[in-house]
C-alpha positions as CSV (number, residue, x, y, z in Angstrom):
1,X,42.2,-51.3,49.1
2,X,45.1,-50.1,46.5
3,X,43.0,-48.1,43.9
4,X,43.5,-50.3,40.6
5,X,45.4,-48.8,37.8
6,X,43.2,-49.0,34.6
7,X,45.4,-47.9,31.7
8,X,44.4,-49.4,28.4
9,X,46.1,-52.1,27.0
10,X,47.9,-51.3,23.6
11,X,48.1,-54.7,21.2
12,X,50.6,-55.0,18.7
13,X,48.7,-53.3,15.8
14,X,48.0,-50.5,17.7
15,X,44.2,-51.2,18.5
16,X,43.5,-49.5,22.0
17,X,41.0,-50.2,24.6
18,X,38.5,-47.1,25.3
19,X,35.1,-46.6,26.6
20,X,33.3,-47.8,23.4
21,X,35.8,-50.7,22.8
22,X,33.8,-54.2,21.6
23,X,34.8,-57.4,21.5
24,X,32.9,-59.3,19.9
25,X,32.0,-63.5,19.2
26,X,30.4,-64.1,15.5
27,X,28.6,-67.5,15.0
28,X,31.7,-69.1,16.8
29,X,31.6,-73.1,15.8
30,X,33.7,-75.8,17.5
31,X,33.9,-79.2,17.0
32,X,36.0,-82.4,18.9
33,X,35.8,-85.3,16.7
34,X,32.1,-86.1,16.6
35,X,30.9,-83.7,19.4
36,X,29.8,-80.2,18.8
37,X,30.7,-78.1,21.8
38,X,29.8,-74.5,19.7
39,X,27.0,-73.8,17.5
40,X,26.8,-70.3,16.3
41,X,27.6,-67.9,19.1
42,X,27.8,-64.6,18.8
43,X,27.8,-62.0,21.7
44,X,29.3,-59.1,22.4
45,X,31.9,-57.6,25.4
46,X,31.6,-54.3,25.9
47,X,34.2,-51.9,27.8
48,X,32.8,-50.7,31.4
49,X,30.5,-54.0,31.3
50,X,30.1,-57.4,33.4
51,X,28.8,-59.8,30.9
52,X,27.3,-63.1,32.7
53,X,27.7,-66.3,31.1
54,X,26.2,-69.6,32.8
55,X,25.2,-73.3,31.7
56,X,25.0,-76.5,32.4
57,X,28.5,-78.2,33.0
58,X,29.1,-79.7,29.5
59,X,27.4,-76.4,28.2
60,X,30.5,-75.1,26.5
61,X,31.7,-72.6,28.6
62,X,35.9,-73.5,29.0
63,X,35.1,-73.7,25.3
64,X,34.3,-70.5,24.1
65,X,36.5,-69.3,27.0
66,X,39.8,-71.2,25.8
67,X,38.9,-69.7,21.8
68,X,38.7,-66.1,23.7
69,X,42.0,-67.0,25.0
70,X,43.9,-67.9,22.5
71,X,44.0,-71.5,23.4
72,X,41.9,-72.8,20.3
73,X,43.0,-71.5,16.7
74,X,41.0,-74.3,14.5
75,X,37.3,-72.7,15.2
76,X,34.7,-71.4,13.1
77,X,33.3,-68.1,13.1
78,X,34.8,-64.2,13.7
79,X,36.5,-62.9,17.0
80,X,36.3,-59.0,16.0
81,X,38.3,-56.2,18.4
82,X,36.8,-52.7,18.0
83,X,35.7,-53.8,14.0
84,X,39.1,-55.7,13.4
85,X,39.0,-59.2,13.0
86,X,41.7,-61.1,15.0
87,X,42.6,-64.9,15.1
88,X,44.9,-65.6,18.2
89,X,48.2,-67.6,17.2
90,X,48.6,-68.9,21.1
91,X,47.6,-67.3,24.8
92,X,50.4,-65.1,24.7
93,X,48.8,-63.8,21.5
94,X,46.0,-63.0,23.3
95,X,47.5,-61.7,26.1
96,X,49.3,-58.8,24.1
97,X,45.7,-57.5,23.5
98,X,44.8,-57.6,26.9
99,X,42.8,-60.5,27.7
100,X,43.5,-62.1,31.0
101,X,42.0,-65.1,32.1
102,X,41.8,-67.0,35.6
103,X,40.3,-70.4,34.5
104,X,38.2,-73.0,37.3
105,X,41.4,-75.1,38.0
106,X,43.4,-73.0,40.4
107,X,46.4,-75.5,40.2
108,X,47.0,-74.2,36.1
109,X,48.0,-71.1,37.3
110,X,50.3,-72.1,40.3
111,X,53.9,-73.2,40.0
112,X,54.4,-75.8,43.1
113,X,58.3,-75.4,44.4
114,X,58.5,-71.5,43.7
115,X,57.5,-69.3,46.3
116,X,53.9,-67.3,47.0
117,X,56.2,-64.4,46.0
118,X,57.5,-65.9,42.7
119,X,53.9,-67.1,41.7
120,X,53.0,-63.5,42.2
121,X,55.6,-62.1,40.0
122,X,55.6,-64.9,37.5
123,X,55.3,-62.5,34.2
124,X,57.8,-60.2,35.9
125,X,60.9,-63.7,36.0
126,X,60.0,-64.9,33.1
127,X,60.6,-61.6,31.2
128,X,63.4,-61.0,28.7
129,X,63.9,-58.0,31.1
130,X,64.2,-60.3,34.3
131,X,68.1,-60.9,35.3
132,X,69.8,-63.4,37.2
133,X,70.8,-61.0,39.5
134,X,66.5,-60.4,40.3
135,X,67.3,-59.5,44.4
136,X,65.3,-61.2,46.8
137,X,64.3,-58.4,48.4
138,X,62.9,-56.6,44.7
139,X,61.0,-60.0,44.4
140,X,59.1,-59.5,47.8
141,X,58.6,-55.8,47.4
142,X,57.0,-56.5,43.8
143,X,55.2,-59.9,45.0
144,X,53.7,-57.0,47.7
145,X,52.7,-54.7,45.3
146,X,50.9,-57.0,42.9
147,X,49.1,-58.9,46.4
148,X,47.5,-55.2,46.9
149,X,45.4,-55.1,43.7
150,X,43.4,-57.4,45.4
151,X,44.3,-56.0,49.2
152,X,46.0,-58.8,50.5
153,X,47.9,-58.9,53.4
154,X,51.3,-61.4,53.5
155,X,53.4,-61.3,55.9
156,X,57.3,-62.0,54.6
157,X,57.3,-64.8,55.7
158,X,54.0,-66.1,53.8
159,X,55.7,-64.5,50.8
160,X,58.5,-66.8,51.3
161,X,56.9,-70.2,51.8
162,X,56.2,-72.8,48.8
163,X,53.0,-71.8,47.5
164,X,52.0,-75.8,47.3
165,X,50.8,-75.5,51.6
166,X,48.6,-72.4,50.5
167,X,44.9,-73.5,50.4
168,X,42.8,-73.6,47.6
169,X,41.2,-70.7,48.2
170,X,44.8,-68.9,49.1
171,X,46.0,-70.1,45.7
172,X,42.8,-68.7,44.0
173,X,43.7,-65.3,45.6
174,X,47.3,-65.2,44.2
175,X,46.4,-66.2,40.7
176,X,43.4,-63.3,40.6
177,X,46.0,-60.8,42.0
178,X,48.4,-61.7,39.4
179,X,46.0,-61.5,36.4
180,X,44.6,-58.2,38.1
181,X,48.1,-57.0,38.0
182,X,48.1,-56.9,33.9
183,X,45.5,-54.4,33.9
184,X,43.2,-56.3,31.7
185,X,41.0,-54.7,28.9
186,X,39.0,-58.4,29.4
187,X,38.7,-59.8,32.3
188,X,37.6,-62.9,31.8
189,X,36.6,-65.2,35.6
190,X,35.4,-69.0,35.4
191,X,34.2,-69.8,38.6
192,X,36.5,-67.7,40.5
193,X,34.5,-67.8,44.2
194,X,34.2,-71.2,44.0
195,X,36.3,-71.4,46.7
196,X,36.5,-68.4,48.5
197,X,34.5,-67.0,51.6
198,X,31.7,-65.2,51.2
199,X,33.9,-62.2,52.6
200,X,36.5,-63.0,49.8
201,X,33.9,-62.8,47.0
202,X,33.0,-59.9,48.5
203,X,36.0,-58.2,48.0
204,X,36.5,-59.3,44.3
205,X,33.0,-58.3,43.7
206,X,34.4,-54.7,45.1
207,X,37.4,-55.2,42.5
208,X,35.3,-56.2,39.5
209,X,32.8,-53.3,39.8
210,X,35.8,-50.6,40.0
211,X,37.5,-52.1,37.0
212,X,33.9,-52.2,34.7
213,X,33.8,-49.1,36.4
214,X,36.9,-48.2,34.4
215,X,36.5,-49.4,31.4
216,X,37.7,-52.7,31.6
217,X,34.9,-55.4,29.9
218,X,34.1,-58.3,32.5
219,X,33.4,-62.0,31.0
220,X,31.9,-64.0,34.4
221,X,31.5,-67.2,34.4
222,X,29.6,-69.2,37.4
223,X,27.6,-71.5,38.6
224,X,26.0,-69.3,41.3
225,X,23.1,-67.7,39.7
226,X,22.8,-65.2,42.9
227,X,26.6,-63.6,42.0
228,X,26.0,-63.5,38.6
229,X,22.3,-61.5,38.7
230,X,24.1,-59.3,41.0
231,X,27.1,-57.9,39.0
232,X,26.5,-58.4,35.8
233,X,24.3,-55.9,33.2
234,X,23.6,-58.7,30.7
235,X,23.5,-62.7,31.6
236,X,23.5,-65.0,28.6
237,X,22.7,-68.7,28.4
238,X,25.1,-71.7,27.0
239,X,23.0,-74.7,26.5
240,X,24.6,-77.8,24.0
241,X,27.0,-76.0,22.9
242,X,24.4,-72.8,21.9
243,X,23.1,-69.8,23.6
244,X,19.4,-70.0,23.9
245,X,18.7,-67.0,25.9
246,X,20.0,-63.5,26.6
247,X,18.5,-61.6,30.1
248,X,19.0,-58.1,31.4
249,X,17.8,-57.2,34.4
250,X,15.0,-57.4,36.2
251,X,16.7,-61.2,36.4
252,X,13.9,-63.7,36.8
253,X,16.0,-66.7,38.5
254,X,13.0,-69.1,37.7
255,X,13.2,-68.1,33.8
256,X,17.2,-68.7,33.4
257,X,16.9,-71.9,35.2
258,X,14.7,-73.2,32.7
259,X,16.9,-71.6,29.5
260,X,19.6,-73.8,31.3
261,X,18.3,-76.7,31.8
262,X,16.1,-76.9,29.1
263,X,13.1,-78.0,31.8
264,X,11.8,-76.7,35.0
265,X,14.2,-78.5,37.6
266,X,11.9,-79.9,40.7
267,X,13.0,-78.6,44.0
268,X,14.8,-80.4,46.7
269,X,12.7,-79.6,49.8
270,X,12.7,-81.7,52.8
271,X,12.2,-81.7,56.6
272,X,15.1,-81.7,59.1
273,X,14.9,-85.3,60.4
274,X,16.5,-86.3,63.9
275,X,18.2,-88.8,63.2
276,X,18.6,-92.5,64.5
277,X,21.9,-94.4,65.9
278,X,24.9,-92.4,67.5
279,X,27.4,-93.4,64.2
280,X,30.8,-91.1,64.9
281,X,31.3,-89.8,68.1
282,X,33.9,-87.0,68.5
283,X,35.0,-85.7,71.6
284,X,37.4,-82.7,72.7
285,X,38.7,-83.2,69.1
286,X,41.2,-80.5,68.4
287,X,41.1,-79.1,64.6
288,X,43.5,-76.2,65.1
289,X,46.7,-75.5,67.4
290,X,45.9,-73.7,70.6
291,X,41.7,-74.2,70.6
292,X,39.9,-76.3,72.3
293,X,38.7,-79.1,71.5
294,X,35.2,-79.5,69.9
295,X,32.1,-82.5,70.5
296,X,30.1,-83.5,67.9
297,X,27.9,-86.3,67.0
298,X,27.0,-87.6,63.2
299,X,23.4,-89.6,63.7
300,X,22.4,-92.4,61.3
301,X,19.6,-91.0,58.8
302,X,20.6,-87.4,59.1
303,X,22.7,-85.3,57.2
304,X,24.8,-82.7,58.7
305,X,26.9,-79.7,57.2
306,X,29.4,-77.4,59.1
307,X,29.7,-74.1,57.7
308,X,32.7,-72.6,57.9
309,X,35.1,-69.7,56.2
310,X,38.6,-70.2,55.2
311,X,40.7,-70.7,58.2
312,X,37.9,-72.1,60.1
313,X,39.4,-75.8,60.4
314,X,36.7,-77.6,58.2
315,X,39.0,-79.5,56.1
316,X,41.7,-80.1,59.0
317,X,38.4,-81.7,60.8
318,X,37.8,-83.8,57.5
319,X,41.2,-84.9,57.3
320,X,41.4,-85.9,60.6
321,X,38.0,-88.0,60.8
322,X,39.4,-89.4,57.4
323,X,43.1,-90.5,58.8
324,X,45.2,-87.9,57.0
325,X,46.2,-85.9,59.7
326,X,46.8,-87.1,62.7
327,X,44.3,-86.9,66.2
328,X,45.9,-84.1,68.1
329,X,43.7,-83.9,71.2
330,X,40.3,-85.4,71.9
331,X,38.5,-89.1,70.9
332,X,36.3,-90.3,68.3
333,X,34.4,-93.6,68.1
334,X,32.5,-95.5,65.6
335,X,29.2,-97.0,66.4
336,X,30.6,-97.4,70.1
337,X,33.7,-98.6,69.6
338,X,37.5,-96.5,69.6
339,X,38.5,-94.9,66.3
340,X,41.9,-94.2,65.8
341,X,42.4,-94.3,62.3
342,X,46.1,-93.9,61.5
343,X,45.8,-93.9,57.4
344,X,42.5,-93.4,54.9
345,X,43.5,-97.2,54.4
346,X,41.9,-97.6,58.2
347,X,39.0,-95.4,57.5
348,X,37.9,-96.9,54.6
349,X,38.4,-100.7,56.1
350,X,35.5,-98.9,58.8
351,X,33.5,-97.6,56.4
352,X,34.3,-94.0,56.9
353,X,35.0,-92.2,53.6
354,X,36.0,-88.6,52.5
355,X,35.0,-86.7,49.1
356,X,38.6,-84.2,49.1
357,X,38.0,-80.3,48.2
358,X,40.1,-80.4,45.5
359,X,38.8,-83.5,43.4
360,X,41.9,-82.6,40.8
361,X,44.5,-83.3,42.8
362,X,43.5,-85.0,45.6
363,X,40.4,-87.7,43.9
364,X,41.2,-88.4,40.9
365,X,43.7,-89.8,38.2
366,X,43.4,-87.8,35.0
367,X,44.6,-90.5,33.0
368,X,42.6,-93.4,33.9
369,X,39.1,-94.5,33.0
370,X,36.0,-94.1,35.0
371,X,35.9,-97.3,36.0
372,X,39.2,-97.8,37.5
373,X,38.7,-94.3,39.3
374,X,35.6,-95.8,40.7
375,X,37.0,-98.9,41.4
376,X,40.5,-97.5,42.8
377,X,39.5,-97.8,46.8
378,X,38.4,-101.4,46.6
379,X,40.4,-103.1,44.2
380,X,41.0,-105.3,47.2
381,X,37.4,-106.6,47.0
382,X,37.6,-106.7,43.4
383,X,40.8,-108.7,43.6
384,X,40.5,-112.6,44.3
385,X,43.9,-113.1,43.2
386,X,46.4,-110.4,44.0
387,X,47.1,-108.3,40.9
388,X,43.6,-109.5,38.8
389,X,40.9,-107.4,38.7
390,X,37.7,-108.9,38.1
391,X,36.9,-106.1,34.8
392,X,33.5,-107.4,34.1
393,X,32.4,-106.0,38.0
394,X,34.7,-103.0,38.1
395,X,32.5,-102.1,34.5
396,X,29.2,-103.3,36.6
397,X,30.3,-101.0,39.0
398,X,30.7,-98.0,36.8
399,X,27.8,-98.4,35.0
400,X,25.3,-98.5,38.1
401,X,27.6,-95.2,39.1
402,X,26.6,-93.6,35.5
403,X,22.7,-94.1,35.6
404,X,22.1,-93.7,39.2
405,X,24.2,-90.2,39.2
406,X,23.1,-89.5,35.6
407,X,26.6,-89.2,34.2
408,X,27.1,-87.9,31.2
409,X,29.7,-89.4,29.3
410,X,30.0,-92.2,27.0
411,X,30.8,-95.3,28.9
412,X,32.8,-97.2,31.4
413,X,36.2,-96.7,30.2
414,X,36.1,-93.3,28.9
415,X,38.9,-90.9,30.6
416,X,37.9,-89.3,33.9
417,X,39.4,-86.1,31.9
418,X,36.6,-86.3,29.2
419,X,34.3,-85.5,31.5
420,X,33.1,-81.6,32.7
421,X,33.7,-80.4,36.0
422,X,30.1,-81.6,37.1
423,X,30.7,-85.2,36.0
424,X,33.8,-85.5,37.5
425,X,32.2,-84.5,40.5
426,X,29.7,-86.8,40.3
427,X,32.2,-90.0,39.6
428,X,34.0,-89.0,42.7
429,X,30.5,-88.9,45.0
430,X,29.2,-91.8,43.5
431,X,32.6,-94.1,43.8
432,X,32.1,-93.5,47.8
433,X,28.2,-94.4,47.7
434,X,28.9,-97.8,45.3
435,X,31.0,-98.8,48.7
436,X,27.8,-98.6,51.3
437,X,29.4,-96.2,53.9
438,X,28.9,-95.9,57.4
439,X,30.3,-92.3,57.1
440,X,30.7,-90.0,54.6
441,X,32.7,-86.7,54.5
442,X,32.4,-83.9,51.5
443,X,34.9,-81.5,51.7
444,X,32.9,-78.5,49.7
445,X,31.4,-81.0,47.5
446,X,29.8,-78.6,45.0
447,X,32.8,-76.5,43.7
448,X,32.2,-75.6,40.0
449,X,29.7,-77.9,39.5
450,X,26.0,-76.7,37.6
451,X,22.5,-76.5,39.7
452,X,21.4,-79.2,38.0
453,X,24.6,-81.8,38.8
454,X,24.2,-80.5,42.3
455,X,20.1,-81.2,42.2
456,X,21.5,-85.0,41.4
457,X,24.2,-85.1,43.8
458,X,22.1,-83.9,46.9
459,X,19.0,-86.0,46.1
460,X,22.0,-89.2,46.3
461,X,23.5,-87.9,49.3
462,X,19.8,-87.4,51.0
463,X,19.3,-91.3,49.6
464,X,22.6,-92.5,51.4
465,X,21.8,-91.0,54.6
466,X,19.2,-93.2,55.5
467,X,21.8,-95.7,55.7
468,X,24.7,-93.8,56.9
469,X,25.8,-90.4,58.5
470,X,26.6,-87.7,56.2
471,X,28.8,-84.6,57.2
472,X,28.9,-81.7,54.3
473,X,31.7,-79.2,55.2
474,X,31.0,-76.2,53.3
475,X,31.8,-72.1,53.3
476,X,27.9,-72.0,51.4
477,X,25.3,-71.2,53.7
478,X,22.6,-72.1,50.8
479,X,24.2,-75.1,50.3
480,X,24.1,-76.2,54.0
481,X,20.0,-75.3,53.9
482,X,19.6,-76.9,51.2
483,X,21.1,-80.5,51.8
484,X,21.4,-80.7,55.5
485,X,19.0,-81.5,58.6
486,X,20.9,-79.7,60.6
487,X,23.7,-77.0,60.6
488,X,26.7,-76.1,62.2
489,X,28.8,-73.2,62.3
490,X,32.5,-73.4,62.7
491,X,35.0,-70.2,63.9
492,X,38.5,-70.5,64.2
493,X,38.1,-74.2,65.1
494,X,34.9,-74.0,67.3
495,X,31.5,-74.9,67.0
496,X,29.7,-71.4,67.9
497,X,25.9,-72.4,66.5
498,X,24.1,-75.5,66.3
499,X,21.0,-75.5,64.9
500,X,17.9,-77.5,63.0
501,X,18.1,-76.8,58.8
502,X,14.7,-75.9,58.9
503,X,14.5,-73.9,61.9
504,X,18.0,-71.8,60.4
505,X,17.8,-68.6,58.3
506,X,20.4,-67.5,55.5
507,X,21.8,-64.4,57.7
508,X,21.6,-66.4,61.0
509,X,24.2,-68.5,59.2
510,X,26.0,-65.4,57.5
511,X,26.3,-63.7,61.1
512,X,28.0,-66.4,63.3
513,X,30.2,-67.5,60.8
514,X,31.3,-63.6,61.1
515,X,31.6,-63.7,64.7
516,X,35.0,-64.0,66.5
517,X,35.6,-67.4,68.4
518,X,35.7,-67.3,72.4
């Protein structure tokens, strides 16, 4: 890996970054209408140190993070640089002093139609220094150069395709190298291996431990408890809009759990069960150019998860059980009859449903209500008369959504975009389970979402299942444990382990998903 350059950052009054620099939060306030996301906060940010911030979704987190970043002026409270106290005009106000930023929502840092390249260099274009006359061939050789902050490898080619058919987690990559790029004097990460493999993390983690390592003071924000005890020297504790606890290490999981959550959060445990009925039957099924074809069965009363990393084929399998891509090679069949679905219009008519990995852009409509998002798949039942919706049950619907997911929000018809990450989440679950399935498909269902909305969803999809068969697809193997009866493992488009949840270890999981495919 390209050894990071960590020159300080020199803002526009002169204030630069050293080994004692601070930055520090005093009894930061904010308030949105009647709601009180901050109350009080004060911490500090120290140079050369990861600082761990975690909390419930709702907690307050993009919060404090957007004030840190220049996105919200009107707050109460002191942000103080190094004994100054500063008040950010906009985000490029806060950039000048060094603090970088790659938020949860990959797509706010992409720029569909430009280029992987382009994205890469996007600071460098839209420069007063950039020119017209910005050559091709500079572009690639700079997009190269800023892809090696965080050693990745693109091929010319790659460099030159729309960065809209990168993955998720490809798109993550990009935005990190760019941000990396700036030499930070904060760093500031929210969520940012939600959807990578567990080799990716690893290499960020490598990253983020050179640059505290450096000097450079580390804001990271996740969901996953086991990342954060591991890199960072302080961890504090965001509940309602306050933070009720501060840790150092030795971390005692148990003991932030609780700060978090405000109660002790009972454990999903469970048995791997066998399963009942044959449900979806898939046969010789191709998922990726040039492999073969793979077999697998999804049982009645049984959850399943394949574990896979990027590249693996898990969302080209979920696509094609769920009609978005077509059936290269292979069969499938649905409780014994031929399944050929040629749109998600045909699976869902048979029952078979898909939770997408991005909920964002592929599950959701950001201006709508809850209700109509819930309602959106079956507005044909909900429709007697073509182009009236009966309201009163699309609301019915909604509501039975809201209490038996325990969303929080405010009602029916509140935006979808009102809600955190972990409700949204939970909307997009719980639409699929209002609709009885006969299959349902979750595409890394637990991205950015809080232990406790994940406690919720699991204990719902572990309900469903007695009903239905349940496939998680997931690059987790904790999650896979701790939801499924029985795990997969998928490499390079093949199935290389197939095993009972209960009879599966952690690094059983961890070492096939490594292995190369035959």
């Amino acid at each position: 890996m390209t050894e990071l350059p960590l020159a300080p950052t020199i803002p526009p009054d002169g204030i630069v970054s050293t080994g004692t620099s601070k930055i520090s939060l005093e009894g930061i306030g904010k308030t949105f209408g009647s709601t009180r996301a901050l109350q009080g906060v004060s911490l500090d940010l120290l140079a050369g140190k990861i600082y761990g911030l975690i909390g419930a979704n709702g907690a307050g987190k993009s919060t404090l993070i957007k004030i840190l970043c220049g996105a919200h002026r009107d707050y109460e409270g002191s942000l103080v640089i190094d004994g100054v106290p500063v008040r950010f005009a906009n985000p490029l106000d806060a950039r000048s002093y060094g603090i970088e930023a790659v938020h949860q929502h990959v797509e706010e840092g992409i720029v569909p139609g430009l280029t992987v390249a382009e994205n890469l260099i996007l600071d460098e274009l839209a420069s007063k220094q950039s020119h017209l006359t910005f050559s091709v061939r500079r572009a690639a050789r700079l997009a190269s150069e800023v892809a090696e902050k965080l050693g990745l490898e693109l091929t010319s080619s790659q460099l030159r395709g729309d960065i809209k058919w990168l993955s998720v987690s490809e798109k993550q990559l990009v935005v990190l190298a760019r941000a990396l790029h700036r030499s930070p004097r904060l760093f500031i990460l929210d969520e940012p291996t939600a959807s990578l493999s567990s080799t990716e993390a690893d290499r960020l983690f490598a990253v983020l431990e050179q640059l505290s390592g450096g000097g450079v003071a580390v804001l990271y924000v996740s969901h996953r408890l086991g990342e954060v005890e591991h890199l960072a020297q302080r961890i504090g504790v965001l509940r309602n809009g306050e933070l009720t606890a501060t840790f150092a290490p030795p971390y005692v999981t148990s003991e932030i759990v609780s700060s978090m959550l405000g109660a002790r959060l009972a454990e999903v445990s469970h048995e791997s069960r066998l399963g009942g009925d044959d449900v979806l039957v898939l046969s010789g099924v191709e998922i990726l150019p040039g492999r073969s074809g793979i077999d697998v069965t999804l049982k009645s009363g049984q959850v399943t998860a394949i574990v896979g990393l990027m590249g693996s084929g898990k969302s080209e399998l979920a696509q094609t059980i769920f009609g978005a891509r077509p059936l290269a090679a292979g069969s499938m069949s649905l409780d014994g009859h031929d399944y050929h679905p040629r749109h998600p219009h045909n699976a869902v008519q048979n029952g078979v449903y898909l939770v997408p990995e991005d909920r964002g852009a592929q599950a959701l409509f950001p201006t709508w209500s809850i209700q109509r998002n819930v309602s959106i798949p079956f507005l044909q039942s909900l429709s007697p008369v073509i182009g009236l919706v009966r309201t009163h049950e699309e609301k019915r619907r909604a509501a039975r959504l809201i209490e038996r997911l325990e969303v929080v929000c405010p009602g029916p018809d509140a935006p979808i975009e009102s809600l955190s990450g972990g409700n949204q989440q939970k909307v997009v679950v719980g639409r699929w389970l209002g609709g009885k399935p006969r299959v349902l498909v979750l595409d890394n269902p637990f991205v950015g979402i809080d232990v406790g909305a994940r406690h919720d969803i699991v204990l719902r999809l572990r309900e469903s299942a007695e009903n239905a068969a349940v496939l998680v697809l997931t690059a987790d193997p904790e999650e896979a444990t701790e939801v499924a009866d029985r795990v997969l493992v998928l490499v390079d488009g093949q199935l290389v382990l197939d095993v009972p949840a209960a009879d599966i270890t952690y690094q059983q999981i961890v070492t096939a998903t490594t292995k190369a495919a035959v």
